[in-house]
C-alpha positions as CSV (number, residue, x, y, z in Angstrom):
1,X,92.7,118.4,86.5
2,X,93.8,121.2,88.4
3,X,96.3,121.1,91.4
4,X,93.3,122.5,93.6
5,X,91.5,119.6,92.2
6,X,93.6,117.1,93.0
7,X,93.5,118.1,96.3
8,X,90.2,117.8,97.2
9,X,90.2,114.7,95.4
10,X,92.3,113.8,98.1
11,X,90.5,115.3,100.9
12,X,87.0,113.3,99.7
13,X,89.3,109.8,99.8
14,X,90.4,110.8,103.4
15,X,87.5,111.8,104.3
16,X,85.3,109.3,103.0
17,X,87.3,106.5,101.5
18,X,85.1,104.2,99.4
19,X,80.8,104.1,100.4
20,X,80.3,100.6,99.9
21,X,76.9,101.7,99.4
22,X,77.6,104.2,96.0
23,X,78.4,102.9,92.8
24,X,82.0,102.2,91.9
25,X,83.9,102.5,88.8
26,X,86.3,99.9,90.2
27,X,83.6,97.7,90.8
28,X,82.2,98.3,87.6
29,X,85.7,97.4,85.7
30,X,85.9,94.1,88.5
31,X,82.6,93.0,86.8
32,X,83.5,93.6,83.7
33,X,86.9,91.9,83.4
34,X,85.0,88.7,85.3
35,X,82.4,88.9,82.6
36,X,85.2,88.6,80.0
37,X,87.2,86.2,81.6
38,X,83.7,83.7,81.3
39,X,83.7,84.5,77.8
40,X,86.6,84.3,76.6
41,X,86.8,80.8,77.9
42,X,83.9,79.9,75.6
43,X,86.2,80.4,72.6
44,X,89.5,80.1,73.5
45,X,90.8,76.5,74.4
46,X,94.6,76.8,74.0
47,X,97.3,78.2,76.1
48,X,98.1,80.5,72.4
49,X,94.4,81.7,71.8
50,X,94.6,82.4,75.6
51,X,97.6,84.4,75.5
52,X,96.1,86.3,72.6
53,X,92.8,87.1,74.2
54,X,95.0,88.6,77.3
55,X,97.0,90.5,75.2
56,X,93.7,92.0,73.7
57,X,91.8,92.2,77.1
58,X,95.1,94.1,78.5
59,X,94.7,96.9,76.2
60,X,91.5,96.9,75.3
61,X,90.2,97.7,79.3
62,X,92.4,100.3,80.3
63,X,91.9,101.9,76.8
64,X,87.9,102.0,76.9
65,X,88.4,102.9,80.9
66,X,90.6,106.3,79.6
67,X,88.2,106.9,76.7
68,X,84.9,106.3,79.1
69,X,86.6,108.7,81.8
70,X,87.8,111.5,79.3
71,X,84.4,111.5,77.0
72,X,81.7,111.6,80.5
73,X,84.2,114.5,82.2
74,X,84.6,116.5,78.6
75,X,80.5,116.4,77.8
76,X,79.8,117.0,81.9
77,X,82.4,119.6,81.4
78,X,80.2,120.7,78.1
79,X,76.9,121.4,80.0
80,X,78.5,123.2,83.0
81,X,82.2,123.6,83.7
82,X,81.3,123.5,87.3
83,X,80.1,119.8,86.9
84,X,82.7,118.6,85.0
85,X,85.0,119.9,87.7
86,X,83.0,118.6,90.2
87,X,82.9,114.7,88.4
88,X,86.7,114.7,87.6
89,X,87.5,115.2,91.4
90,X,85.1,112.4,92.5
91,X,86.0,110.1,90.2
92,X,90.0,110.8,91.3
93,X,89.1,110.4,94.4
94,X,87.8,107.0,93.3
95,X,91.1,106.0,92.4
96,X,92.8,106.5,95.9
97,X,92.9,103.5,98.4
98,X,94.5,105.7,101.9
99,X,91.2,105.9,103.5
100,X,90.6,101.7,102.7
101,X,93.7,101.0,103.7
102,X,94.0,102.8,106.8
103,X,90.4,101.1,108.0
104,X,91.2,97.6,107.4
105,X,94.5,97.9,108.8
106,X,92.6,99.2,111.9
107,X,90.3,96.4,111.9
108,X,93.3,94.0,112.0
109,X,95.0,96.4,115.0
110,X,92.1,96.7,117.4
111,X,91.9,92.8,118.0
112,X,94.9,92.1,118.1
113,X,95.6,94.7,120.8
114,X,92.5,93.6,122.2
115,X,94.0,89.7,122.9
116,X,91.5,88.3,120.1
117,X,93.4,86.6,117.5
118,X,90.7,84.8,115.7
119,X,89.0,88.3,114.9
120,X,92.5,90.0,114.0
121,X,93.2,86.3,111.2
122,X,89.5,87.3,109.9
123,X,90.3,91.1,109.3
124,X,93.9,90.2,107.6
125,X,92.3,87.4,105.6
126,X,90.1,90.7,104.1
127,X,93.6,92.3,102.9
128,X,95.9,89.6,101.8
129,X,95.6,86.5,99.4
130,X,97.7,84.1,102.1
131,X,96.0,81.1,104.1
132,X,95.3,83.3,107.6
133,X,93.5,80.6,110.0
134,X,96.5,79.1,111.2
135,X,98.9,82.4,111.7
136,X,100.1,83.3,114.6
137,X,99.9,87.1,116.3
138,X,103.4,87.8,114.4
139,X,102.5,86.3,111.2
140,X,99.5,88.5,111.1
141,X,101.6,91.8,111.8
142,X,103.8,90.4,108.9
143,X,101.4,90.3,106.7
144,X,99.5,93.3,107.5
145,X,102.7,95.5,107.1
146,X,103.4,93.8,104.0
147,X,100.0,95.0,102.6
148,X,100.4,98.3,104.4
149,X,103.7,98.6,102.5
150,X,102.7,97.5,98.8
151,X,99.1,98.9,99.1
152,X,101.0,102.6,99.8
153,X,102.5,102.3,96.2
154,X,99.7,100.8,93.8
155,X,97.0,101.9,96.0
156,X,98.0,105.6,96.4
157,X,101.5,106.6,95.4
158,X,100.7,105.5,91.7
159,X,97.3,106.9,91.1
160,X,98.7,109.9,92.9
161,X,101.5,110.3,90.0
162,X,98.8,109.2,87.2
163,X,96.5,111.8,88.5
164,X,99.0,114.6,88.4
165,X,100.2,113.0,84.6
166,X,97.1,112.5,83.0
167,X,94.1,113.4,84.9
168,X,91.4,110.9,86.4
169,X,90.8,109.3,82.8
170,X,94.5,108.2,83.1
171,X,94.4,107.4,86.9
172,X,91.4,104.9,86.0
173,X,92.7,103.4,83.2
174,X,95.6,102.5,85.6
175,X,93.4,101.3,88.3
176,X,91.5,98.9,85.6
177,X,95.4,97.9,84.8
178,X,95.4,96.9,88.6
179,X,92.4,95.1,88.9
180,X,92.8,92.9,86.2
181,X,96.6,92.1,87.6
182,X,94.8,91.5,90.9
183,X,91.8,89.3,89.1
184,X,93.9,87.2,86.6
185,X,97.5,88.1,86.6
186,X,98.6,85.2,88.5
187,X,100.7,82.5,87.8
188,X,98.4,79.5,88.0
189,X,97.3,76.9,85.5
190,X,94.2,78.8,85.0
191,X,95.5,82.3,84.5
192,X,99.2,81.8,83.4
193,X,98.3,82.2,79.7
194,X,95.3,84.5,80.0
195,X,96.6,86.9,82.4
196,X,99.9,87.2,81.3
197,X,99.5,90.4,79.4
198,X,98.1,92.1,82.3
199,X,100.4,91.2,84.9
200,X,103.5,92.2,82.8
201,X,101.6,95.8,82.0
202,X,101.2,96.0,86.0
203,X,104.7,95.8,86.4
204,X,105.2,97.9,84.1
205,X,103.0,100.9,85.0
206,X,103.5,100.7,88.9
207,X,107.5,100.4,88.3
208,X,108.3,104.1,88.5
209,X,105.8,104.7,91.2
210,X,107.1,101.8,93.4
211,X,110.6,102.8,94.0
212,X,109.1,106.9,94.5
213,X,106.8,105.1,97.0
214,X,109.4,103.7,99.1
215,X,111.4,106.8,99.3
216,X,107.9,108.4,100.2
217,X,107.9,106.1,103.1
218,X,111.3,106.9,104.5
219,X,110.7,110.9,104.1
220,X,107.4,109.6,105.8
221,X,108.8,107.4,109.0
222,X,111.7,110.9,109.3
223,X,108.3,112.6,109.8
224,X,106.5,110.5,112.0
225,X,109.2,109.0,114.0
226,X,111.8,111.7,114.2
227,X,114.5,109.3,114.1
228,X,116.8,109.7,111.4
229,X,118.3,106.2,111.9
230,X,114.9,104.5,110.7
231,X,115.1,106.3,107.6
232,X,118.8,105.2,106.8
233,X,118.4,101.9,107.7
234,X,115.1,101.9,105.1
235,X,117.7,103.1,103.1
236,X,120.0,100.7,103.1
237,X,117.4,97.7,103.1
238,X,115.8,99.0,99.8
239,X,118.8,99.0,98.1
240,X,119.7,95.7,99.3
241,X,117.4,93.5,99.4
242,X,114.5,95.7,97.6
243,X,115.3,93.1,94.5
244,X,114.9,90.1,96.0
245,X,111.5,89.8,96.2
246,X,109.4,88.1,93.0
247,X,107.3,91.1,92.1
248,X,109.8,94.1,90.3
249,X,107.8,96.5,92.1
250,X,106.5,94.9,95.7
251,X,109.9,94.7,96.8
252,X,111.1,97.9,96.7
253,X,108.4,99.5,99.3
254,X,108.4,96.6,101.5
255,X,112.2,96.2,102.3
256,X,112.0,99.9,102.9
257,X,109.4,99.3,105.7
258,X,111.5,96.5,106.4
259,X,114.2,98.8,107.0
260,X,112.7,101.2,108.8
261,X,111.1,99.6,111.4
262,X,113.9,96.8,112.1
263,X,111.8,93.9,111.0
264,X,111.9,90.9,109.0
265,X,109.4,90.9,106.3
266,X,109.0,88.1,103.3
267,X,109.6,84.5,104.1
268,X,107.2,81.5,104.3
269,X,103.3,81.8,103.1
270,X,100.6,79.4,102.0
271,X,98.5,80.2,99.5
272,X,95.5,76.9,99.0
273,X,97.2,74.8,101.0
274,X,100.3,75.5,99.1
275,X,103.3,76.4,100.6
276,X,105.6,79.6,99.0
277,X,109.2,80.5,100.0
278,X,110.0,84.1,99.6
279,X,113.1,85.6,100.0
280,X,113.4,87.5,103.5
281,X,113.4,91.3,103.4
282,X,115.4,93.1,106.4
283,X,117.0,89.6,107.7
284,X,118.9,91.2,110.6
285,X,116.3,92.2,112.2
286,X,113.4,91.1,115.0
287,X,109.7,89.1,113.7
288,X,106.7,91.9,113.3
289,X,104.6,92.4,116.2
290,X,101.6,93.5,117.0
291,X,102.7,97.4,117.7
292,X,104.6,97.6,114.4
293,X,101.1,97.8,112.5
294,X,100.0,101.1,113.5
295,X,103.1,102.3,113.1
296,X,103.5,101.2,109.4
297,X,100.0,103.0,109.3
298,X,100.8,106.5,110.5
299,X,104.2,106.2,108.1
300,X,102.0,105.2,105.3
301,X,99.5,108.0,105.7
302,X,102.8,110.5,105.7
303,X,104.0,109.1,103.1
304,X,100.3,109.3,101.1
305,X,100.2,113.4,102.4
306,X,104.1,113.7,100.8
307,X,102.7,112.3,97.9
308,X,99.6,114.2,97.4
309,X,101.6,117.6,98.1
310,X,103.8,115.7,95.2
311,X,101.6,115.1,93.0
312,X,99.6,118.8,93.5
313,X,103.3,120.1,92.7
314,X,103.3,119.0,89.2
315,X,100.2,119.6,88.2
316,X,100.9,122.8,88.6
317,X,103.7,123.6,87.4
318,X,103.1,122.0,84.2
């Protein structure tokens, strides 16, 4: 993949996002690791053989997603250079969230500023994992800032990086890595054997891109703000308290939104019913409202431009 190409690969993702209409490889991988995940459960009883088949599933996907991508863009490529061109950028562009992101971050926004909370806990509930039909207008902004902030690294800083390393057979072999973190890497009695492989592999993977991420998203809040005080006080949260959070990666981008827009980020969620204490991210400063979610959406989208004009960058000059 080209620099050009990754370009326009971006350009189709801003332009379009993802046609719930058109096929999907993500899709196709979703179905494929929930079709395992049955399966496997046929045969394996124990937390061991569990483990085991994780470990195998973990490799295996991502592996068959590169090899899938690389073989259809090398034969497309085969019968008309043109085509294979043409099928590496959409499927890259496959593999970029901005567009997504920027939409259902909207669709929380406009009822919220519209005095509609019901409608603004229904859009969030679309974007996080938490219990949403009790939170309140700031709880919502929270949370919504929280995804805005993580989503900008695995959903578009790290397939940005992969595309520019390896191409859109390596940027969907990381996105399958994603999914199956997102689908079974949790830490329940269910998935704590079976998904352990994969959620260890998705820290791994987005580790790098994380912390570039939340840099991305200073440079980005300089740009769209203009005020260099936001992007030093990102600073200094990131470095502080970018640690403290559970994930080795989620962290790092959030306190830097933390940071930069002087809020308080982290803290008490329920997830089932189930109450979860998180450390606080940006403690000194004021509970998210409402305003502060189109505002982590215009940094996130500079951030996403700084990282396509990153990524473009090394892709050619290697």
């Amino acid at each position: 993949m080209t620099g050009g190409e990754l370009l326009i690969a971006a350009a189709l993702d801003a332009m379009w996002g993802d046609p719930r209409r058109l096929p999907h490889p993500i899709r196709v991988i979703g179905r494929c690791i929930a079709w395992l995940d049955h399966r496997v459960r046929m045969f394996c009883r124990s937390g061991t053989s569990l483990r085991f088949a994780g470990i195998c599933l973990a490799a295996g996907i991502p592996i068959m997603t590169y090899c899938i991508g690389a073989v259809v863009i090398e034969e497309a490529e085969r019968f008309a250079g043109w085509l294979g061109s043409a099928l590496s950028i959409v499927l890259a562009s496959t593999t970029l969230a901005a567009r997504d992101l920027w939409d259902h971050v909207r669709a929380v926004d406009v009822p919220l500023q519209a005095g509609d909370p019901p409608a603004a806990r229904k859009a969030v509930a679309m974007i996080v994992g938490r219990d949403t039909a009790e939170l309140s207008e700031s709880e919502v902004a929270r949370a919504t800032v929280e995804t805005v902030a993580e989503s900008t690294a695995d959903g578009v800083i790290a397939p940005l990086l992969y595309l520019a390393i390896g191409g859109a057979p390596l940027a969907l072999a990381f996105k399958a890595v994603n999914t199956m973190d997102s689908m079974i890497g949790h830490s329940d009695e269910r998935y704590t054997d079976f998904g352990w492989a994969s959620a260890r592999l998705d820290d791994l993977i987005n580790w790098i891109p994380a912390r570039i991420a939340a840099v991305l998203l200073m440079f980005g809040a300089g740009l769209t703000t203009g005020q260099l005080e936001r992007v030093r006080n990102g600073w200094r949260v990131f470095r502080r308290d970018g640690s403290k959070h559970p994930s080795p990666n989620s962290g790092r981008p959030e306190a830097a939104m933390a940071g930069i827009l002087g809020v308080k980020l982290g803290g008490t969620n329920f997830y089932d019913g189930i109450v979860q204490d998180r450390p606080v991210l940006g403690q000194e400063g004021r509970g998210a409202e409402p305003r502060d979610i189109i505002v982590a959406a215009k940094i996130m989208v500079a951030a996403s431009m700084l990282g396509v004009v990153l990524a473009a960058g090394i892709r050619w000059l290697v």
